[in-house]
C-alpha positions in Angstrom: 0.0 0.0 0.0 2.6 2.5 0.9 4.6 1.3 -2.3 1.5 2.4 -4.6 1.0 5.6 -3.0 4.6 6.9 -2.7 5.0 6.0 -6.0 1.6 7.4 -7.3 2.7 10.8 -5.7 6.1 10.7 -7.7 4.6 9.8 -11.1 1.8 12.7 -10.8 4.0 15.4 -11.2 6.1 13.8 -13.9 3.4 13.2 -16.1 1.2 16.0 -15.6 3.8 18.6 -15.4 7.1 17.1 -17.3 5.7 15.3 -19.9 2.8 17.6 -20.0 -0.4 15.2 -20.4 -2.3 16.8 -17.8 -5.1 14.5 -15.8 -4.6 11.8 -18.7 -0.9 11.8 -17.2 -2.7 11.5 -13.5 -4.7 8.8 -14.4 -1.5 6.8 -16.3 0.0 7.7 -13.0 -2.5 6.0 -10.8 -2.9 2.7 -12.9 1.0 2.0 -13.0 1.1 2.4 -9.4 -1.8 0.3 -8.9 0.2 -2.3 -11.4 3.0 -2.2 -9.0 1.0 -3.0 -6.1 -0.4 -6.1 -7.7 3.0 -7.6 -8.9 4.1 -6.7 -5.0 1.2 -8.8 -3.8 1.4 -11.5 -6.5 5.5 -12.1 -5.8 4.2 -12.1 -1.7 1.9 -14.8 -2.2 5.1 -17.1 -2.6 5.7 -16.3 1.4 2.5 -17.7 2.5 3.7 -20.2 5.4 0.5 -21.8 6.2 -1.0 -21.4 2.9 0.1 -23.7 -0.5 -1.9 -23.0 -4.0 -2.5 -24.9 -6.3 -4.5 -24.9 -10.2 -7.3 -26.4 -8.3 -8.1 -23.3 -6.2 -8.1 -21.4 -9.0 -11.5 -22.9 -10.5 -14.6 -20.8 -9.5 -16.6 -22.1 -6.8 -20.1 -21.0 -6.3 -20.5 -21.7 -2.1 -16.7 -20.0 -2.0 -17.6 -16.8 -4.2 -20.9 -16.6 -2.4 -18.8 -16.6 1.4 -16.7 -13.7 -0.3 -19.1 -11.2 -1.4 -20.9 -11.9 2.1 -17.7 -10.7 3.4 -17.2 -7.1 1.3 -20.9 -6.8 0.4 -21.1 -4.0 3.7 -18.1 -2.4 2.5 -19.6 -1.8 -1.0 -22.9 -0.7 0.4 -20.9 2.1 2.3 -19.2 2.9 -1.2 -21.8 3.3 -3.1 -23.6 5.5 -0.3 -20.7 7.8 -0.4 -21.1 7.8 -4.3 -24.5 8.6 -4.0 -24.0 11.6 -1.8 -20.5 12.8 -4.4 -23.0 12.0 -7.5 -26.0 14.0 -6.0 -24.2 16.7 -4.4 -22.0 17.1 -8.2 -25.2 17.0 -9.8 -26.9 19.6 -7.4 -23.3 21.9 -7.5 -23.4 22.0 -11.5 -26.9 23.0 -11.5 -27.1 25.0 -9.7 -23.6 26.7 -10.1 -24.8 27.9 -13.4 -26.8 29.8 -12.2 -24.3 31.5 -10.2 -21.2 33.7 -11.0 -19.0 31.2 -10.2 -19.9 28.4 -12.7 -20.7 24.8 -12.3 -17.0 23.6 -12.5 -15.7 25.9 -9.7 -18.0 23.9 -6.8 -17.7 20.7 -8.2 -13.8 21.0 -8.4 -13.6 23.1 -4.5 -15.9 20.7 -2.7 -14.3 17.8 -3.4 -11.4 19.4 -2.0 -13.0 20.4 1.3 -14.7 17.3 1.5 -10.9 15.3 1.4 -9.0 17.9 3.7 -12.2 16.9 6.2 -11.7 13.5 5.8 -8.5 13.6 6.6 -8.9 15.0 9.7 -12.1 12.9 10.7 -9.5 10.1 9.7 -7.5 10.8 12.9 -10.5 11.0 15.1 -11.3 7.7 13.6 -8.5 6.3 14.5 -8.2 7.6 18.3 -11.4 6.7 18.8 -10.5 2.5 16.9 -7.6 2.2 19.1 -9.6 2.8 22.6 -12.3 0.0 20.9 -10.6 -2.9 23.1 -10.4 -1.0 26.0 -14.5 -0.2 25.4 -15.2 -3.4 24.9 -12.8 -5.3 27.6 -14.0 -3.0 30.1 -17.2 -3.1 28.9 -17.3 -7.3 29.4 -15.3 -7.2 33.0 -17.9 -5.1 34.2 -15.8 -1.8 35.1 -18.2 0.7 33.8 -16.0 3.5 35.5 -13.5 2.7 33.2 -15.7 2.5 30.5 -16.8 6.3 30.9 -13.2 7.0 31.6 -11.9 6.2 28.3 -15.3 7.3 26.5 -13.9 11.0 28.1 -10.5 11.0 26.8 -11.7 9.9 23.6 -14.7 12.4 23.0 -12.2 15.1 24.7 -9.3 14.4 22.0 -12.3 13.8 19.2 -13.5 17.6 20.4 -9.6 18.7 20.3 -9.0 17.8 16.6 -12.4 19.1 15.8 -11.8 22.4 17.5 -9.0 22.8 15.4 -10.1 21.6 12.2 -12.7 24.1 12.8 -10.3 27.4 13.6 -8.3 26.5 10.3 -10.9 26.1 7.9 -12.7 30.0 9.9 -9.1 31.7 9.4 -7.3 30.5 6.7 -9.5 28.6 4.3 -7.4 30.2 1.1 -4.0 28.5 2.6 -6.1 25.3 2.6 -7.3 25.3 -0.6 -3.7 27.0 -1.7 -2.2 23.4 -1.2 -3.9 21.9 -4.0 -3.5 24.5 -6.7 -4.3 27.9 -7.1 -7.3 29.8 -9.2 -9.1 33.2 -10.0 -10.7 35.2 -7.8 -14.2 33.8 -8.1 -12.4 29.8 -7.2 -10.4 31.5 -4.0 -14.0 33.5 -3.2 -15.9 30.1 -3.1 -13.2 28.0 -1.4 -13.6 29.9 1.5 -17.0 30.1 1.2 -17.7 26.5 1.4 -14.9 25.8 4.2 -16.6 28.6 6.2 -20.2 27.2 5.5 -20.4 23.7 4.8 -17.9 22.7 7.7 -19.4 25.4 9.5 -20.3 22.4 12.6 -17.4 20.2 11.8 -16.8 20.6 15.6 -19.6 18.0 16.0 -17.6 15.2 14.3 -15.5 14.8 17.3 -18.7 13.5 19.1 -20.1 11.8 16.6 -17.6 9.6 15.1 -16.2 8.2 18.3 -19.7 7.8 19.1 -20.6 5.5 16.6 -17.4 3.2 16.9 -17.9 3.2 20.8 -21.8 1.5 20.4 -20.0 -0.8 17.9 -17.6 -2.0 20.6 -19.9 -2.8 23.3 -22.4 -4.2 21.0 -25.0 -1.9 20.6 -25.1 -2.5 16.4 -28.4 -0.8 16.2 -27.2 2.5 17.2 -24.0 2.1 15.8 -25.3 1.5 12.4 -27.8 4.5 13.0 -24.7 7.0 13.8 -22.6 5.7 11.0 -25.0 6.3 8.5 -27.4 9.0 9.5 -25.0 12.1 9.1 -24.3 10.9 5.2 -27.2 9.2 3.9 -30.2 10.5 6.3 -29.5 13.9 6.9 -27.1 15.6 4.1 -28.9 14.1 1.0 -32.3 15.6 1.7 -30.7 18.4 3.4 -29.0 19.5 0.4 -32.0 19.1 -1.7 -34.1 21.0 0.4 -32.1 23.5 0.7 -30.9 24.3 -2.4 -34.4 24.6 -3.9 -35.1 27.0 -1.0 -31.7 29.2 -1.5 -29.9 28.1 -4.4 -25.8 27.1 -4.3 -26.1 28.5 -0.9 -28.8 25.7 0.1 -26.4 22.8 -1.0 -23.2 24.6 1.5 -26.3 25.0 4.5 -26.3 21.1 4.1 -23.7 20.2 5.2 -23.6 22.1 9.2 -27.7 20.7 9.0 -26.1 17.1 8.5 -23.6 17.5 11.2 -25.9 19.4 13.6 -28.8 16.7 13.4 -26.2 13.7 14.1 -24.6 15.5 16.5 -27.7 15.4 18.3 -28.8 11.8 18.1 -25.5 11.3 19.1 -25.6 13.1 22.1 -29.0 11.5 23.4 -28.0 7.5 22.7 -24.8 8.6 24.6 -26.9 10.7 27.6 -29.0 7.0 27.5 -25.9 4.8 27.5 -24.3 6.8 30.4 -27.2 6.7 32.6 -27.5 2.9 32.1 -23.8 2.4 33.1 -24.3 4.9 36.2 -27.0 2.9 37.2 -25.2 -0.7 36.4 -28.3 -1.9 35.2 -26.5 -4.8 33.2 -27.7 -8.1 34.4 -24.7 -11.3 34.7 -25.5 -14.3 32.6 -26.8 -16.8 35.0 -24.2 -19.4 34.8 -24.7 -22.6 36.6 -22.5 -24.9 38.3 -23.3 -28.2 37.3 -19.7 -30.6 38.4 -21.0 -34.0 38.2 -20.4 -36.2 41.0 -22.2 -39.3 39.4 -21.1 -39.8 36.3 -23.1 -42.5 35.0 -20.8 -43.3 31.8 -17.9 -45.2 31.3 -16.7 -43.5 28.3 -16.2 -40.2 27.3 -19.6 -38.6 25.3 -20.4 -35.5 23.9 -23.8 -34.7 23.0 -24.1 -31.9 20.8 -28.4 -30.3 20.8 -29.5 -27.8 18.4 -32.7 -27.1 18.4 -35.8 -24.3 17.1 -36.5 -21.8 19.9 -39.7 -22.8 21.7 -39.0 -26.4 21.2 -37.9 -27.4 24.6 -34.2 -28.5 23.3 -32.6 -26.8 25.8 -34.4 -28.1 29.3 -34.1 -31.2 27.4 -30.8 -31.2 27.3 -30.4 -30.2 31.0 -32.5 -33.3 31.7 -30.0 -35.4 29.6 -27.0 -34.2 31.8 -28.8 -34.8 34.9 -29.6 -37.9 33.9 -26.5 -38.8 33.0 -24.3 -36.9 35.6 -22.4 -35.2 33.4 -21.9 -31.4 32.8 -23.8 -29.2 30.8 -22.5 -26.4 28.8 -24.8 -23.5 27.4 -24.6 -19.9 29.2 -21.1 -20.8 31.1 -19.7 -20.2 27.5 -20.6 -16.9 27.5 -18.5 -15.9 30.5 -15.7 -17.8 28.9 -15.6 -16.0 26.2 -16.2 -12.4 27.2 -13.0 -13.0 29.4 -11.1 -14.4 26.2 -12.3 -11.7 23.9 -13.0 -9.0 26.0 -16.7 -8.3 24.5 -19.5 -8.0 27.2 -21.4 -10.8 27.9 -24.8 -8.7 27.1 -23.4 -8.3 23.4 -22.0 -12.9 23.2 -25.7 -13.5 24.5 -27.3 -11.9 22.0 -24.9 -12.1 18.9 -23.0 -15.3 19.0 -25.6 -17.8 17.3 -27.2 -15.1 15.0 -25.8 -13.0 11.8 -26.5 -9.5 12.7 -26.8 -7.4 9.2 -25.9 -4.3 10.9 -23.0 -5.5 12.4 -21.9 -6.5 8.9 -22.8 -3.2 8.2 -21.0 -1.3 10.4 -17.8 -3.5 9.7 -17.4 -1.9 5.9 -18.2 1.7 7.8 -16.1 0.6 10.5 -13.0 -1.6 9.2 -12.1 -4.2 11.5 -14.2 -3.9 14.0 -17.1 -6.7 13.9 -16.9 -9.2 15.9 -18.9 -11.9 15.0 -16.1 -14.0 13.6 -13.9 -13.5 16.4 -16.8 -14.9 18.9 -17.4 -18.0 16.7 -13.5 -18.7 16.3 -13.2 -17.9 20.3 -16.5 -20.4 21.3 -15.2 -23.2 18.7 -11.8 -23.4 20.7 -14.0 -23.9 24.0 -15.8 -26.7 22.8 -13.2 -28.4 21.7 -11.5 -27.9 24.9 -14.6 -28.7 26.8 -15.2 -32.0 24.7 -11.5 -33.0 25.1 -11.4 -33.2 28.6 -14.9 -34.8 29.9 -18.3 -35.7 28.9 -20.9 -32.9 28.6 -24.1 -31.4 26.8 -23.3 -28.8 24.9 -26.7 -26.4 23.4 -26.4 -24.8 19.8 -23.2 -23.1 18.6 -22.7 -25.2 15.9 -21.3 -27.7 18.1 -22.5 -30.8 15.8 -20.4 -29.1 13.4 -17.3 -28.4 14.8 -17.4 -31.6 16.5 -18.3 -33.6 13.2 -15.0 -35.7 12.6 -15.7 -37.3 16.5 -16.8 -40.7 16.8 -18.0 -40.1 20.8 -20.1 -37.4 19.7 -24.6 -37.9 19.3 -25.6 -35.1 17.3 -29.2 -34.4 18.2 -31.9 -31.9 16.9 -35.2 -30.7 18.4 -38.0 -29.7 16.7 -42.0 -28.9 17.5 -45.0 -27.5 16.0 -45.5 -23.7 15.5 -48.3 -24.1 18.3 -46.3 -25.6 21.2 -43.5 -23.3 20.4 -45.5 -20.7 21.1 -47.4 -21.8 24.2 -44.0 -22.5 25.2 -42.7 -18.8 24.4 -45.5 -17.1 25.8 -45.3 -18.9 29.4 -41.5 -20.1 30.0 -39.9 -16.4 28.5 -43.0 -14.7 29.0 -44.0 -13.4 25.2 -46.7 -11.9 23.8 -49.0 -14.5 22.6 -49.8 -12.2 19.5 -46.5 -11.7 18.7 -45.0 -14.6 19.9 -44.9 -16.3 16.1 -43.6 -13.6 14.2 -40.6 -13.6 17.4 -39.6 -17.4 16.7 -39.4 -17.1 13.0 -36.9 -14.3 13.7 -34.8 -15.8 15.5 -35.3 -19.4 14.0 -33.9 -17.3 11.0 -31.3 -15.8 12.5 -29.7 -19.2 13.8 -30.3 -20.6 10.1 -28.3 -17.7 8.5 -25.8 -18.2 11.2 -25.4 -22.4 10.9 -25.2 -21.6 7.0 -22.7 -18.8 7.2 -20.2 -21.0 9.1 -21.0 -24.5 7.9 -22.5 -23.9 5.0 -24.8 -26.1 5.6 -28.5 -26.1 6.2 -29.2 -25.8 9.9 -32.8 -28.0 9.8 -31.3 -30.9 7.6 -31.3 -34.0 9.0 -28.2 -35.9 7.5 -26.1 -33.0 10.0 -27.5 -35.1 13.0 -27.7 -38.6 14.3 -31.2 -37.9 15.7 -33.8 -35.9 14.9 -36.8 -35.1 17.9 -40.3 -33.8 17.6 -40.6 -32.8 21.4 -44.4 -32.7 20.9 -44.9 -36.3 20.3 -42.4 -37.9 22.8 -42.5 -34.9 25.6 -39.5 -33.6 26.9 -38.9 -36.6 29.6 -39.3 -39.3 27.0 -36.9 -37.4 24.8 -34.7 -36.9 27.7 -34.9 -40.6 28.0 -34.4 -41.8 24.6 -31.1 -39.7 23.8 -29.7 -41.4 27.0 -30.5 -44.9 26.1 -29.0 -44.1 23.0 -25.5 -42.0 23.9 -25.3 -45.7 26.2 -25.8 -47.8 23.4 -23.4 -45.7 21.3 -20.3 -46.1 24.0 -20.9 -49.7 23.5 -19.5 -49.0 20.5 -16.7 -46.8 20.5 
């Protein structure tokens, strides 16, 4: 990376200027240096360690090429937002700059200017506010809330600090700024400082803002995460400029951008006013983990006994009845502890994220690079049950378990089904659902565990060949079921 862009910064000049081909000679510039960086990666691949290639991996593969554009299709749906805003904003500047005295090619050309020399600077408050996410979220899973708001300070405090001064340089010497990149006539100098001093009029408010957003993504809170990352950009500036700009012309388009910032500063400011009162009060609940050493192990052998099963059907209190049964140890919440000690996310965000795809998270990973976490949690929880089954017999509920533990002949992969109407009679009086709404509840997050068995198994999550047996808790009950997945883990040591 460093290679393409020192080099892309020595070729510009040379063919713009020397050889005199102008943004032809920019572009050339740009391509060869991106040329560069592909040979550089191409001669790297060589040094893989763990990784060999072959002309086999080189074939397309359909399930492969469907993983990967899961992977960057977040990313490309925060490019092409920021493309929207450039291609409506350049569409709204060359209109509307015609009817100006400064032309349509004078805003297009300044504003994408002042929109980089932002950017850079947002880029720093990005990353102050990336390299406290660990601490946010470690904190944030230890439960030492005081050091949560500790670092949230320092953060905001340094985000307000760049801000400040982003904001006194484009006020006093927006002509110096725009001086860097080239110079121009009087009317180009005139609206440089125009839009500097009007369309980062509240640039101030990016220094709460953007560490906002990232801090919500570290502690899990995806929803408001995703809602700060995007609202400024897609929600606000877009129909902002619009608005505006029918109301007072090229003037309008500049208002749009201190309305954008303005209106996400303030959402920002309440979700953190909410989130700060919730940690003053330390109103997070613990995972209720439960101690279940066996002292009567009733098998000879060591068995695992992985259960998925469809929310509502029972498969879990089946399952505890299995390790009771059999004396053994049961393994569902305790994992959640583990892991928020390994990874340092909170247990409120493992409970709620680790058997589901969340599409915001995925979200705010392209807005965000780096920061989602739902691959770390499955790569953390896999280690654990491999530990767990190494060392002991045990149930272990959901987490792909029957997967992970696939290539293990001591292991009874089991699934639990029941009909839509138990499930719900279930919902409504063991976690206390609305009966209307009930339904519409376990299809969500029946759904949710699909796309999350398929995403890392690529398999499907209700098909039977994955499991060894396969349990309508409505016709057996869940004390027969318990039953019968005993009778047969014994029957299966027999034989391994």
């Amino acid at each position: 990376m460093v290679a393409g862009a020192v080099l892309n910064t020595i070729l510009d000049p040379i063919f713009i200027f020397v050889f005199k081909m102008g943004v032809e000679g920019a572009a050339i510039a740009t391509i060869f240096s991106q040329f560069v960086t592909f040979i550089f990666n191409v001669i790297y691949i060589k040094k893989f360690k763990s990784i060999s290639l072959n002309k086999e991996m080189f074939k397309p593969q359909i399930n492969i090429g469907r993983r990967v554009m899961a992977l960057g299709i977040s990313s490309f749906i925060t490019q092409m937002s920021f493309v929207f805003v450039v291609a409506v904003e350049n569409n709204l500047l060359a209109k509307y700059g015609a009817e100006s005295k400064f032309g349509s090619e004078i805003p297009i050309t300044v504003l994408g200017i002042v929109m980089k020399i932002n950017q850079i600077l947002n880029s720093i408050i990005i990353g102050i506010a990336v390299g406290a996410q660990p601490i946010f979220g470690y904190n944030y899973g230890a439960r030492k809330f005081d050091r949560v708001k500790s670092t949230l300070k320092r953060v905001l405090g340094l985000g307000v600090i760049i801000s400040t001064v982003a904001f006194i340089l484009f006020q006093l010497i927006p002509d110096k700024l725009i001086a860097i990149f080239g110079s121009g006539d009087q009317n180009y100098m005139e609206f440089a400082c125009l839009a500097f001093r009007t369309y980062l009029l509240l640039c101030i408010c990016n220094g709460i803002q953007i560490p906002s957003g990232i801090f919500f993504q570290a502690i899990g809170k995806s929803i408001k995460s995703a809602a700060l990352s995007l609202s400024r950009q897609i929600l606000f500036l877009i129909p902002a400029m619009m608005i505006l700009s029918s109301m007072f012309g090229m003037m309008g388009i500049l208002y749009g951008g201190p309305v954008a910032d303005g209106l996400a500063f303030v959402i920002a400011v309440i979700l953190l006013v909410f989130e700060l009162q919730h940690l003053k009060q330390n109103d997070l609940k613990s995972s209720a983990l439960i101690d279940d050493t066996s002292t009567d192990n009733k098998l000879s052998k060591q068995m695992v006994i992985t259960i998925s099963r469809e929310y509502g059907s029972g498969g879990r209190y089946i399952g505890r009845l299995v390790a009771d049964k059999l004396g053994i140890k049961f393994y569902d919440k305790d994992f959640i502890e583990k892991v928020a000690k390994i990874t340092g996310l909170s247990e409120e965000y493992i409970e709620n994220n680790e058997q589901k795809r969340d599409v915001l998270a995925s979200l705010n990973n392209g807005y965000y690079v780096g920061l989602n976490n739902a691959d770390e949690l499955f790569i953390k929880e896999s280690e654990l049950i491999k530990e767990v089954a190494d060392k002991e017999s045990c149930v272990i509920i959901g987490r792909c378990a029957d997967f992970i533990l696939k290539d293990r002949k001591n292991v009874l992969k089991v699934f639990v089904y029941s009909s839509m109407e138990n499930k719900i009679e279930r919902a409504t009086k063991i976690y206390g659902f609305d009966k209307n709404k009930a339904e519409k509840e376990i299809k969500r997050i029946d759904k949710l565990r699909a796309n999350h068995y398929k995403y890392y198994t690529e398999k499907d999550w209700k098909d039977y060949n994955n499991y060894d047996i396969c349990i309508n808790s409505d016709v057996l009950g869940v004390e027969k079921a318990a039953d019968l997945i005993c009778k047969v883990i014994q029957e299966k040591e027999t034989v391994c």
